[in-house]
RONULUM-427036 format. One line per 10 residues: their letters; for each residue x, y, z of C-alpha. Coordinates in nm, 2 decimals, always signed. Layout:
N
A	X,Y,Z ~ ...
This chain:
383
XXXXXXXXXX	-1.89,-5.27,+4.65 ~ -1.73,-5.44,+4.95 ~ -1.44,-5.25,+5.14 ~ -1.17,-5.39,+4.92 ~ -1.32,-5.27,+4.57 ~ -1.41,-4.93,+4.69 ~ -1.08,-4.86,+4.81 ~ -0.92,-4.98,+4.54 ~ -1.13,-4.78,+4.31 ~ -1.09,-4.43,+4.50
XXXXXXXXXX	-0.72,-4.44,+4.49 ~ -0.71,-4.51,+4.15 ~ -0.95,-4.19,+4.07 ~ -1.23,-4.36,+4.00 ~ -1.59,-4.36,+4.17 ~ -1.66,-4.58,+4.48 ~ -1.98,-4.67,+4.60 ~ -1.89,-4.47,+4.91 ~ -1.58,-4.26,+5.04 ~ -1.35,-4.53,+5.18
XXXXXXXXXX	-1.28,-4.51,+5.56 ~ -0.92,-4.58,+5.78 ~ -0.84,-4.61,+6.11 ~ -0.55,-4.84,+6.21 ~ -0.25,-4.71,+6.09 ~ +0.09,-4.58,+6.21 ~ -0.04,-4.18,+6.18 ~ -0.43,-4.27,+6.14 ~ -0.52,-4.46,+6.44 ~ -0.63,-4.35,+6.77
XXXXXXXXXX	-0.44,-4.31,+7.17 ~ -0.56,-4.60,+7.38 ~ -0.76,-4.37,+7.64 ~ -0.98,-4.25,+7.34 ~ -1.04,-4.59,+7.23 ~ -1.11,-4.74,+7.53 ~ -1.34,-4.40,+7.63 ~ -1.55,-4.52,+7.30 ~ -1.58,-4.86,+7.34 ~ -1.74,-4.79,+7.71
XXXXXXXXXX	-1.97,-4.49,+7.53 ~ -2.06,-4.81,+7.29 ~ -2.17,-4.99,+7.60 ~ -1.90,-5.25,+7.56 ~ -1.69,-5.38,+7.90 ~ -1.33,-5.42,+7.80 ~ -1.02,-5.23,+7.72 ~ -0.77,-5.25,+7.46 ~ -0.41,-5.25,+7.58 ~ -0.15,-4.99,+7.39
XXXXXXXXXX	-0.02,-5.14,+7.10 ~ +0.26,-4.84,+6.99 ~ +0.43,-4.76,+7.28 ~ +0.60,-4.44,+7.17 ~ +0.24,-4.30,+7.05 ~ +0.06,-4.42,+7.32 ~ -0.20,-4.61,+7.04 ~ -0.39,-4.92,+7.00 ~ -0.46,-5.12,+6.71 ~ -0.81,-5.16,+6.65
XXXXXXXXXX	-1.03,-5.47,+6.72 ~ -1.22,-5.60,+6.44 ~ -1.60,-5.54,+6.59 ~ -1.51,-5.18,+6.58 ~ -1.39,-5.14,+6.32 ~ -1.69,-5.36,+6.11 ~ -1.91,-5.07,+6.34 ~ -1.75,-4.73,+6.20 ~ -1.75,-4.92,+5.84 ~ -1.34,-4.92,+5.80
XXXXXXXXXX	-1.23,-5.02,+5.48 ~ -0.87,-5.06,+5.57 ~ -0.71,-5.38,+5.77 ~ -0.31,-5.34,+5.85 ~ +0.01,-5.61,+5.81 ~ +0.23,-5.47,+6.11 ~ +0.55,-5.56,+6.18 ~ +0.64,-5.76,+6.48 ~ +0.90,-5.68,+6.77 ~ +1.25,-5.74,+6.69
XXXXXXXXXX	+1.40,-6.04,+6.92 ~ +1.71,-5.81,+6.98 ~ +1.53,-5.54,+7.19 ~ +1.27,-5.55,+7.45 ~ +1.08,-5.26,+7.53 ~ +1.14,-5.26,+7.90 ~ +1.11,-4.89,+8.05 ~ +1.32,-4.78,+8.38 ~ +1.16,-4.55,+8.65 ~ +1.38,-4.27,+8.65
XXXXXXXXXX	+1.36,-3.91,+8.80 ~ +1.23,-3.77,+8.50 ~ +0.96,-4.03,+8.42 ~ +0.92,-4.36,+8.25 ~ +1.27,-4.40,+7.98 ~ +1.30,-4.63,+7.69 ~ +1.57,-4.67,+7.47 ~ +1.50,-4.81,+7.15 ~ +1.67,-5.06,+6.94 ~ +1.85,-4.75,+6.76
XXXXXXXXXX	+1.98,-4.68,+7.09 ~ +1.76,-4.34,+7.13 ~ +1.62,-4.26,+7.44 ~ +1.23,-4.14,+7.52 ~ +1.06,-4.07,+7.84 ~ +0.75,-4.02,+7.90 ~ +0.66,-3.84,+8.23 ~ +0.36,-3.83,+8.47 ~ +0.22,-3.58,+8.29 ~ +0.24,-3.64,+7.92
XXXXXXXXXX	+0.06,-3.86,+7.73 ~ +0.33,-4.03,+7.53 ~ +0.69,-4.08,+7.48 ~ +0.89,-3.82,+7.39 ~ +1.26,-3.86,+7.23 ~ +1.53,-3.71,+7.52 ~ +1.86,-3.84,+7.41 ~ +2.01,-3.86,+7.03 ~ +2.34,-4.11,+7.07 ~ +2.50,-3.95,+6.73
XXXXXXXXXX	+2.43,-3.62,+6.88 ~ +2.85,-3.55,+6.87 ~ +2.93,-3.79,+6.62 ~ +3.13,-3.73,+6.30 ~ +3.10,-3.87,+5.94 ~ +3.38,-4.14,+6.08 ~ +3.20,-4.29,+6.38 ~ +2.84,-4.40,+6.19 ~ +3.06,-4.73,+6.04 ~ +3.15,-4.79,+6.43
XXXXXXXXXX	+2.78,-4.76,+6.55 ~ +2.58,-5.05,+6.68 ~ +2.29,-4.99,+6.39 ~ +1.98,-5.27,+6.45 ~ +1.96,-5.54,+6.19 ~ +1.69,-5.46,+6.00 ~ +1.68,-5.85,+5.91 ~ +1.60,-5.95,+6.26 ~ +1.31,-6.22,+6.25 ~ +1.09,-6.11,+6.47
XXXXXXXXXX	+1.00,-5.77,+6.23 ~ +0.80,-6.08,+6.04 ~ +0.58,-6.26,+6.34 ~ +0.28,-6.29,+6.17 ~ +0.33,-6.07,+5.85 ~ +0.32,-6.33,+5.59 ~ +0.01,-6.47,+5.77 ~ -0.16,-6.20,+5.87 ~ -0.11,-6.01,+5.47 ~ -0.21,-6.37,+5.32
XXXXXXXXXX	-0.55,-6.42,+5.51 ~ -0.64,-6.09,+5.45 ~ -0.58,-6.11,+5.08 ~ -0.74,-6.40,+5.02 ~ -1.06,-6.31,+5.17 ~ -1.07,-6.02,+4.96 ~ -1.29,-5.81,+5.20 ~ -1.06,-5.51,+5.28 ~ -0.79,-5.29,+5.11 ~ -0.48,-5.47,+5.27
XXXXXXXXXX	-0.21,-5.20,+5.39 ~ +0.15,-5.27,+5.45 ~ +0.26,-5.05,+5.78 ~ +0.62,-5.02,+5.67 ~ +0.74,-4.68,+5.78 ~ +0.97,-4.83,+6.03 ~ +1.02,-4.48,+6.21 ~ +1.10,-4.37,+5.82 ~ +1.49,-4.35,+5.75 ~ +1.45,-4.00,+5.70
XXXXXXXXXX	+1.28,-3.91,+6.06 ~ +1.53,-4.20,+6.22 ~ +1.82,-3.96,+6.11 ~ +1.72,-3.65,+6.26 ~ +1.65,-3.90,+6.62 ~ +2.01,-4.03,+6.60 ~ +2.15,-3.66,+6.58 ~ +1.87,-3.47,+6.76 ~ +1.65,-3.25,+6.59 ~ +1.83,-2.91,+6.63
XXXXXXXXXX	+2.19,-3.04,+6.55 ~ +2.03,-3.25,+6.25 ~ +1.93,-2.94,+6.12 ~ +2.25,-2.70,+6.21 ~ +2.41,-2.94,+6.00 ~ +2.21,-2.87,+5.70 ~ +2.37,-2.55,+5.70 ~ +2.69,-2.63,+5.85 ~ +2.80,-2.98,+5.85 ~ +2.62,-3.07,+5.49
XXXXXXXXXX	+2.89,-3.36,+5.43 ~ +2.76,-3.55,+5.79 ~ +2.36,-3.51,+5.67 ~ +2.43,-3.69,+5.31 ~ +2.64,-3.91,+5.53 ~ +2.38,-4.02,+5.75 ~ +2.07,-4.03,+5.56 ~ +2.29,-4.26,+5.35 ~ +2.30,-4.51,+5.64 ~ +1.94,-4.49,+5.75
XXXXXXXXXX	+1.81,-4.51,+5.40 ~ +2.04,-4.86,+5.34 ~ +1.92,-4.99,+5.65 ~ +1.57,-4.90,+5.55 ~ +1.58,-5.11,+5.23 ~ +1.75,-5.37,+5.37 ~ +1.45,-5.34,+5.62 ~ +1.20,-5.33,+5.30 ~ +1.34,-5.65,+5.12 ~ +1.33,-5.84,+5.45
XXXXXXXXXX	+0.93,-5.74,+5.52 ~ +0.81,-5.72,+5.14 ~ +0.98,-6.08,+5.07 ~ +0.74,-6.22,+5.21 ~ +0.42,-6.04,+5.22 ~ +0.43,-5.78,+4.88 ~ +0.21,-5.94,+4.68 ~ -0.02,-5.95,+4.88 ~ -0.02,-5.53,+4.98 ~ -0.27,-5.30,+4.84
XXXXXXXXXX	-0.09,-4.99,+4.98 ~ +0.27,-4.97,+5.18 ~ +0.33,-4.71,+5.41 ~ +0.62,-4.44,+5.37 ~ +0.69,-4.12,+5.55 ~ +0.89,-3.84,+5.73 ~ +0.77,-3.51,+5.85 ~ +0.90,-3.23,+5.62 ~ +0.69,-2.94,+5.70 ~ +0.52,-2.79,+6.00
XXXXXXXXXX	+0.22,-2.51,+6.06 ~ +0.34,-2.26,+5.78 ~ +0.60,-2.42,+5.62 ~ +0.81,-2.67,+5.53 ~ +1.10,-2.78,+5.78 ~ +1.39,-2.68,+5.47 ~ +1.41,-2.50,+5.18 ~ +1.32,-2.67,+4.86 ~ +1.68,-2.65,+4.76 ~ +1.74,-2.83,+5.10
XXXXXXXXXX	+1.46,-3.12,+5.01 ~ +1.58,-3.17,+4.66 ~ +1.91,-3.23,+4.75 ~ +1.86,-3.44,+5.07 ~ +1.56,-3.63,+5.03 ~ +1.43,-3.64,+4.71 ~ +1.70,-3.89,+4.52 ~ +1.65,-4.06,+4.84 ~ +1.29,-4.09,+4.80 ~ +1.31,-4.17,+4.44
XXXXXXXXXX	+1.57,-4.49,+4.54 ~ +1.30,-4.61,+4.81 ~ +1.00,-4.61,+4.58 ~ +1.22,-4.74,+4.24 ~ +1.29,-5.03,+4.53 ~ +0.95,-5.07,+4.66 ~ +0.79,-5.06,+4.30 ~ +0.97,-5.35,+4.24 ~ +0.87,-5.57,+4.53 ~ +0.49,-5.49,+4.51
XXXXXXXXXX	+0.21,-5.38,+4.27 ~ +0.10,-5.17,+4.58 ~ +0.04,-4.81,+4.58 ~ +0.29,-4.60,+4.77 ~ +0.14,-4.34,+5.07 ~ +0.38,-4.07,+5.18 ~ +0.30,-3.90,+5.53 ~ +0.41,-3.58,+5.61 ~ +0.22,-3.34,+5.84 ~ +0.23,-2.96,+5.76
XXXXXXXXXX	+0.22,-2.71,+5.52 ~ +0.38,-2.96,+5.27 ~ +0.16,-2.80,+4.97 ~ +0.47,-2.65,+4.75 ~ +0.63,-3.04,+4.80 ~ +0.32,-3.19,+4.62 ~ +0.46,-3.17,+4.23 ~ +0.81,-3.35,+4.35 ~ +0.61,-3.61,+4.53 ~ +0.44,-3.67,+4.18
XXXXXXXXXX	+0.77,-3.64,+4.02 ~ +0.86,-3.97,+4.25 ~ +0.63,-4.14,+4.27 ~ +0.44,-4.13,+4.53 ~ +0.04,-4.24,+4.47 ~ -0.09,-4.09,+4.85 ~ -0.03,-3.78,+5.03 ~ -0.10,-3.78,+5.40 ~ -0.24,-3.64,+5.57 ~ -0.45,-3.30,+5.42
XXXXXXXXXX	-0.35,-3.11,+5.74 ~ -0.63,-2.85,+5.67 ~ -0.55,-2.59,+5.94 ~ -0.17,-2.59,+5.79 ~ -0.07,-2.28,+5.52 ~ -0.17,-2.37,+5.23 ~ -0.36,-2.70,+5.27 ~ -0.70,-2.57,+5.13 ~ -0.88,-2.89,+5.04 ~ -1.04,-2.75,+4.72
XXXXXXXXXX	-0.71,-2.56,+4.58 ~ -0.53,-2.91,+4.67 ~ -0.82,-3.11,+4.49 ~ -0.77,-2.87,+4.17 ~ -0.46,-2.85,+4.13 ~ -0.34,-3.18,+4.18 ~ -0.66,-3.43,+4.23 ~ -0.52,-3.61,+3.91 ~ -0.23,-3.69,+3.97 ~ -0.19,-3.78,+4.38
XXXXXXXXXX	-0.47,-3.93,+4.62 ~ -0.53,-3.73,+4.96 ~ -0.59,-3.96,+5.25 ~ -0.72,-3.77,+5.58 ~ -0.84,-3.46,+5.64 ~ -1.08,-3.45,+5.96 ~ -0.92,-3.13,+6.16 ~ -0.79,-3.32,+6.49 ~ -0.61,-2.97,+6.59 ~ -0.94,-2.81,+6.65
XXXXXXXXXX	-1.24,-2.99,+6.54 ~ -1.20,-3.32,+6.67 ~ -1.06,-3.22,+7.09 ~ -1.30,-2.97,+7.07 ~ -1.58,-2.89,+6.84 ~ -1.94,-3.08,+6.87 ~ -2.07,-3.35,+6.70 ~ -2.24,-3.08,+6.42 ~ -1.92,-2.97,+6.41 ~ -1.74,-3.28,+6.27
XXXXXXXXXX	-1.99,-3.35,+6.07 ~ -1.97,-3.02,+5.89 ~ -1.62,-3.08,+5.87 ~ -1.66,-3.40,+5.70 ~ -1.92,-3.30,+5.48 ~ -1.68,-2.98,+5.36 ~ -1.37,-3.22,+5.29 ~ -1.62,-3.46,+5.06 ~ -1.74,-3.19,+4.90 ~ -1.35,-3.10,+4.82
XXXXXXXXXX	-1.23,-3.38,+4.74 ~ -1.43,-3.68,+4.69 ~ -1.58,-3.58,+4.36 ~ -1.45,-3.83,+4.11 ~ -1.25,-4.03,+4.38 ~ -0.88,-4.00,+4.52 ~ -0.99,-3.95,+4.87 ~ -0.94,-4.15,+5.16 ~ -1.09,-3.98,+5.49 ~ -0.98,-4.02,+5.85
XXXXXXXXXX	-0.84,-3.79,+6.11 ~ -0.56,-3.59,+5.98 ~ -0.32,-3.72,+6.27 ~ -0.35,-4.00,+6.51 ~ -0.68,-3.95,+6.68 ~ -0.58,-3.82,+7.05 ~ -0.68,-3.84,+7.39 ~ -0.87,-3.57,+7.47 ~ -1.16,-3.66,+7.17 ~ -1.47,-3.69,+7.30
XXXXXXXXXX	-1.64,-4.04,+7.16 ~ -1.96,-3.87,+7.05 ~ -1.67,-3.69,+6.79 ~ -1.49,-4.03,+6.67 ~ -1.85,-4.17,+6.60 ~ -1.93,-3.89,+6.41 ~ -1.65,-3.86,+6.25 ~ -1.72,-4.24,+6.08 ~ -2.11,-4.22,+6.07 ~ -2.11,-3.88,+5.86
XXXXXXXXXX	-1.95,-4.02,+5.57 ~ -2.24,-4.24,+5.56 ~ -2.46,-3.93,+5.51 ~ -2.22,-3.72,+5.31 ~ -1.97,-3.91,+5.10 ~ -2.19,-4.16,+4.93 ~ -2.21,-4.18,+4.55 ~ -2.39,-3.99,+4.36 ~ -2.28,-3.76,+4.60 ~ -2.57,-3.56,+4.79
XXX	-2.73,-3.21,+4.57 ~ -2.71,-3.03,+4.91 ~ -2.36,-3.14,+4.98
């Protein structure tokens, strides 16, 4: 099989050749200063520049990607011509504000932007038809995304993935209001959270239509998300989720569904296990990632119970493993999450998060050349 068929053939539960690799993406790439730590371990003289300022990642060039045997190749969207990302010097670090009119710094001492000022932080229900929202039709979102999805379809090499979260309308919401007051009005201002989620979700589809126009049919996956869990549990009650983001999850796939024959991956990081049967209930084809050090994110019980119906996409341990365990060590971790969850496909393996800064090379190299070893079909007797 070539990268294209055996992708396409794990996420729709059958049996690859080989457990299909990613690295690229929104939430499964990897921080520039890792990258450009393995491309000198590799013996190669040049550095890639950042390509997601707020994450602090690169995209990935093709020769390393052809050497770690990726399967996936992204469609991103472009810069929009209304905003420039042009960060200040300020007393507190480096500040950005973004074409939502948020503001991030990031200081000497971190490693990536971090969101510092919510402009709807005091607004009410009244002021969101007064705010200056972006246009999520702006041109430049589409530099090179017809051209870019095209080419890649028609050489029919590599599973061609749509990275469409656009900050995801559901995380965007929280950013506009700040994360503590976003959720203080879940309790207390319940009115103002339907109100705005409302807003972000529009401008979201509006956002869709303008990007999938002219490049679904050539998608083999588009990319969705919002965080709605952490460690031990999720961020709101179930009650909370079916009201508030559920419907609204169900109108973005119902929309997406009918712009593309591509399968729809949901990221959410966290213990987002009890969430799993109304992601089904959606729609949603791909959970990432399989945050395995999160409560109740056991790769096996996960495979059982729901390896049918859902794909799992991720799973490398970049908490603990990855920053800090040896090269044995990821390897045993990658052999324990094919032996999980590869057996009769749906599984798509990468880091569970962005890969970070502080992972050695000899541990991204593994990380890629044990699925070689392990996650080949017919899967190893010793696995």
């Amino acid at each position: 099989m070539n990268s294209k068929e055996r992708f396409l053939a794990a996420i729709n539960h059958e049996v690859p050749d080989r457990v299909p690799l990613d690295l690229g993406g929104w939430v499964t790439t990897i921080s520039a200063i890792a990258y450009n730590n393995v491309l000198k371990h590799l013996g190669i003289n040049r550095e890639r520049q950042v390509f997601d300022w707020l994450r602090q990642t690169v995209d990935p060039e093709e020769d390393l990607l052809e050497r770690l045997g990726v399967d996936t190749r992204y469609v991103n969207i472009g810069k929009p011509q209304s905003w420039e990302f042009t960060p200040k010097r300020t007393e507190r670090g480096l500040y950005v504000v973004d074409e939502w009119g948020c503001g991030f710094v990031k200081t000497p001492t971190t490693l990536y932007y971090n969101l510092i000022d919510s402009p709807l932080a005091k607004a009410k229900i009244s002021d969101l038809d007064s705010y200056a929202w972006p246009d999520p039709r702006d041109p430049g979102y589409l530099d090179g995304v017809a051209e870019r999805a095209g080419k890649l379809a028609e050489e029919g090499r590599y599973a061609v993935i749509g990275d469409f979260a656009w900050e995801t309308w559901y995380e965007r919401a929280w950013k506009l209001r700040g994360m503590e007051q976003f959720y203080m009005d879940m309790a207390l201002n319940r009115d103002f959270i339907h109100a705005i989620l409302d807003k972000t979700l529009e401008l979201h589809l509006e956002f869709l239509n303008h990007v999938l126009s002219v490049c679904g049919e050539y998608l083999d996956v588009v990319i969705q998300g919002g965080d709605l869990a952490g460690q031990k549990t999720t961020l709101i009650s179930p009650a909370d989720y079916r009201e508030f983001v559920k419907p609204r999850q169900a109108k973005a796939i119902e929309f997406i569904r009918s712009k593309t024959h591509a399968k729809i991956f949901y990221h959410t990081c966290g213990a987002a296990s009890s969430l799993i049967p109304d992601f089904i209930d959606v729609g949603i084809d791909i959970l990432n990632p399989v945050q395995v050090r999160a409560h109740g994110m056991d790769a096996k019980i996960l495979k059982d119970r729901f390896g049918d119906k859902i794909c799992f996409w991720g799973g490398v341990d970049s908490q603990q493993v990855l920053p800090t365990g040896s090269p044995a060590d990821v390897e045993s971790e990658v052999r324990d999450l094919v032996r999980a969850m590869a057996p009769g496909g749906g599984l798509v393996v990468c880091s569970v998060h962005n890969i970070q800064a502080d992972v050695p090379p000899e541990n991204v190299l593994a990380l890629y050349d044990s699925v070689a070893k392990w996650g080949t079909y017919p899967l190893p007797q010793d696995i």
